[in-house]
N, C-alpha and C positions, 0 to 999 in steps of 0.2 A: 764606971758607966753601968749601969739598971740594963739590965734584959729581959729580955718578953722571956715570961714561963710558959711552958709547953699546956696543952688544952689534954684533957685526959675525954675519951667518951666509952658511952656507954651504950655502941648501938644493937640495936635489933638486928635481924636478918634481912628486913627490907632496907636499914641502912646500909647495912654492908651491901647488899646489892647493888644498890646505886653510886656508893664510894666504890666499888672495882670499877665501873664505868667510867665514874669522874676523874678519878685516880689516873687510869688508865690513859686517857684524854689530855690530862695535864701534864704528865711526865713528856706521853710522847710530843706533843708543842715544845717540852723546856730540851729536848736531844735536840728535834729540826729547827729552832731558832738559835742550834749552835751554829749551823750554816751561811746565818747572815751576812752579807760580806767576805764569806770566802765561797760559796757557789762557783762551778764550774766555769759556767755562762752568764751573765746579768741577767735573764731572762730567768734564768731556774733560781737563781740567790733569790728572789723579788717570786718566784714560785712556793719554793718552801717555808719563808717567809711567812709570807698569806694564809698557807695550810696551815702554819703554826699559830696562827691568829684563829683562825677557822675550829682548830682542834679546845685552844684554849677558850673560846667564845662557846662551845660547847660544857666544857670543864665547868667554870660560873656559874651555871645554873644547876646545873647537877648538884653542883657541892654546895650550893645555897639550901638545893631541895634536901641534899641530904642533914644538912643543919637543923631546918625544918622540923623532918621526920625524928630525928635525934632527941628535940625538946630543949638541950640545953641551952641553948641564944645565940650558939655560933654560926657567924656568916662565913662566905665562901672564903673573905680573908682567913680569918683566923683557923680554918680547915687547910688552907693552901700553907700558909705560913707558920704555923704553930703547934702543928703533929710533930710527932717523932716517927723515926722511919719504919717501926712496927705497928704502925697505926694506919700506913698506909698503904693500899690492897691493889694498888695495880700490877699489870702482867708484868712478869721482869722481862721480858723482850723488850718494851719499852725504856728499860734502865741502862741497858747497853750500851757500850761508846759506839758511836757514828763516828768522829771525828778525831778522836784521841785514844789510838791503837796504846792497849798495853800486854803484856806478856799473858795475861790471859783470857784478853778479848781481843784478839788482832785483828781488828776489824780496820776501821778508819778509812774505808776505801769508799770512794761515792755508788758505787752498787749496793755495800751494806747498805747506803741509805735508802735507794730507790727501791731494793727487794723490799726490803720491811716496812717503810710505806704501804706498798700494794698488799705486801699480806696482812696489815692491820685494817688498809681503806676497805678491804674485802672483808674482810670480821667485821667493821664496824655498821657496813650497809647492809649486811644481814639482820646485824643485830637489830639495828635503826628499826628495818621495817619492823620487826618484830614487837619490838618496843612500842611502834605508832597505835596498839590495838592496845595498850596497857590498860587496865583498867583503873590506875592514876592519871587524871588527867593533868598533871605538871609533867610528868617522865614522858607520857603520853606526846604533849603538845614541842615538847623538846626533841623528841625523836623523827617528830615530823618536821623543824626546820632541817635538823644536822641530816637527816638522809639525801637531801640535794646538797650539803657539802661532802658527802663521804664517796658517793656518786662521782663526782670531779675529781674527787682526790684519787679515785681506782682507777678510773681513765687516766688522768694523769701519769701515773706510777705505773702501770701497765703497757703504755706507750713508750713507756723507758726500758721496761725489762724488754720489751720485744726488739727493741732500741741495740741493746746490750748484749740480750741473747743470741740475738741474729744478727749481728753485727762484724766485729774484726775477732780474733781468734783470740786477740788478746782480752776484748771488752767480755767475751764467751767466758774466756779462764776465770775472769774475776770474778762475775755474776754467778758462777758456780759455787766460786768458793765464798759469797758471801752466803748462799743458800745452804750449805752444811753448815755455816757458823749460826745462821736463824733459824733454821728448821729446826732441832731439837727442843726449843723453845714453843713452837705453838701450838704443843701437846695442853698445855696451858690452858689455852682458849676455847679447851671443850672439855675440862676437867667436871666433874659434877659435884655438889658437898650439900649439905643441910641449908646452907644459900637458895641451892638454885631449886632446890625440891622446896622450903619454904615459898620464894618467888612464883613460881609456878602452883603452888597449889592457892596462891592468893590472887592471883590474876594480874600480878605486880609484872612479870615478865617471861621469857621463855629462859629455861634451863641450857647452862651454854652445849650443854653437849646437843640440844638439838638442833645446833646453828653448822656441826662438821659438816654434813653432807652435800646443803648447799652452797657454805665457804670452796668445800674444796671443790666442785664441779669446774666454780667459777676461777680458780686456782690452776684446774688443770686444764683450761682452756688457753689462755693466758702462757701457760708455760709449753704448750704443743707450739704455740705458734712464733715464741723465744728460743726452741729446742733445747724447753731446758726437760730434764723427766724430773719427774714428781717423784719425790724419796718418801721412802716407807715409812710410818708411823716407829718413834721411838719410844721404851718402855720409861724414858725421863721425862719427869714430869715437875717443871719447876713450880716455886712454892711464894711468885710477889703477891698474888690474889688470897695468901695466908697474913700476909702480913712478915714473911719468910722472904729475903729479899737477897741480891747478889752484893757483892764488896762494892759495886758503884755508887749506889743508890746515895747511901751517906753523902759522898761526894757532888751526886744534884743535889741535895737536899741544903748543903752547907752553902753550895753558891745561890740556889734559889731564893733560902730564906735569912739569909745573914742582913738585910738591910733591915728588915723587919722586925728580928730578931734582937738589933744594934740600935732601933730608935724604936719603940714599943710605940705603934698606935702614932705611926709617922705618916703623914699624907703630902702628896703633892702641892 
């Protein structure tokens, strides 16, 4: 049986820009639509569901734009499904198991999911806004639908950790310990590189490190009234928005694009 061969590119800095975005968007949909049908409640399975529709309905056009920008011809498929895993630049906080603890990611507890939700839906509606003044108006007009879904998604997920936070002693334990296992992780999301100082000096977008300050206000807002405290800034600094990725990644990567992969240029 013939396999789809992998797309090699050759992007700029404003591609890379936009693929850590896309990127980022599309991993975290393919972790929350592992939830599907096993959700805690019908209510939250049919929740994170949606967000994961919402995240990837986001992801499409990004990585459409950034094919675009690219020149070469590839569309949002052939970006999604026919990279290799060092090709693609989102945060590994995203790559994380939610759902499928292993010896060293022992996560799989439904707070892992809610925490990291909210600390992403909060990165992302920073970012949004920031984005909505791009002086591309594709990135531009994109950032102004997803900010009313990243808006829902913080509410959402927020409502949960205060939920969880302030809840039974035992819902407390867990929320905590998903937050030492996520926090080291979104040192990440304010990293700086030749990216974000090209971006910014192009009008393409805001540099992430200028998104901490008001990430975390809204962070620690959120976590005063979950009783969770706010842990200090760590000196690890992971490396998915390198293209530098954790031992999971491969693993989305193989279940996401194996049908694609197995029938080249297969359609419904």
């Amino acid at each position: 049986m013939a396999t789809a061969e992998s797309i090699r590119l050759n992007p700029t800095p404003a591609v890379r820009y936009v693929l850590r975005i896309g990127d980022t968007a599309l991993i975290h949909a393919q972790r929350l639509a592992e939830w599907c049908g096993h959700g805690p409640v019908l209510e939250e399975d049919i929740a994170l569901t949606n967000m994961a529709l919402d995240l990837l309905g986001q992801a499409r056009p990004l990585l459409a734009h950034a094919g675009r920008l690219e020149g070469s011809g590839f569309d949002e498929d052939a970006l999604a499904f026919l990279r290799e895993e060092r090709d693609f630049l989102n945060l590994t906080l995203v790559e994380l198991p939610l759902r499928k603890p292993s010896a060293h990611a022992p996560g799989g507890d439904f707070a892992d999911t809610v925490l990291r939700n909210f600390l992403l839906a909060t990165w992302f509606k920073v970012l949004w806004a920031r984005l909505a003044t791009s002086i591309d108006p594709e990135l531009a007009a994109i950032a102004g639908k997803a900010i009313k879904e990243a808006r829902y998604h913080q509410q959402h997920a927020a409502d949960w950790v205060v939920r969880l936070g302030d809840g039974t002693e035992e819902s407390a334990r867990r929320l905590n310990a998903a937050l030492q296992r996520a926090w080291p992780y979104t040192q990440e999301m304010f990293d700086h590189d030749a990216v974000d100082s090209a971006a910014v000096a192009s009008g393409l977008g805001p540099a992430r490190d200028s998104l901490a300050v008001e990430w975390q206000q809204d962070v620690a807002e959120v976590f005063s009234e979950a009783r969770l405290v706010l842990p200090p800034a760590t000196p690890f600094i992971s490396t998915g928005t390198q293209g530098r990725h954790s031992e999971h990644m491969g693993f989305i990567l193989a279940e996401m694009q194996s049908l694609q992969r197995q029938f080249p240029g297969g359609r419904w």
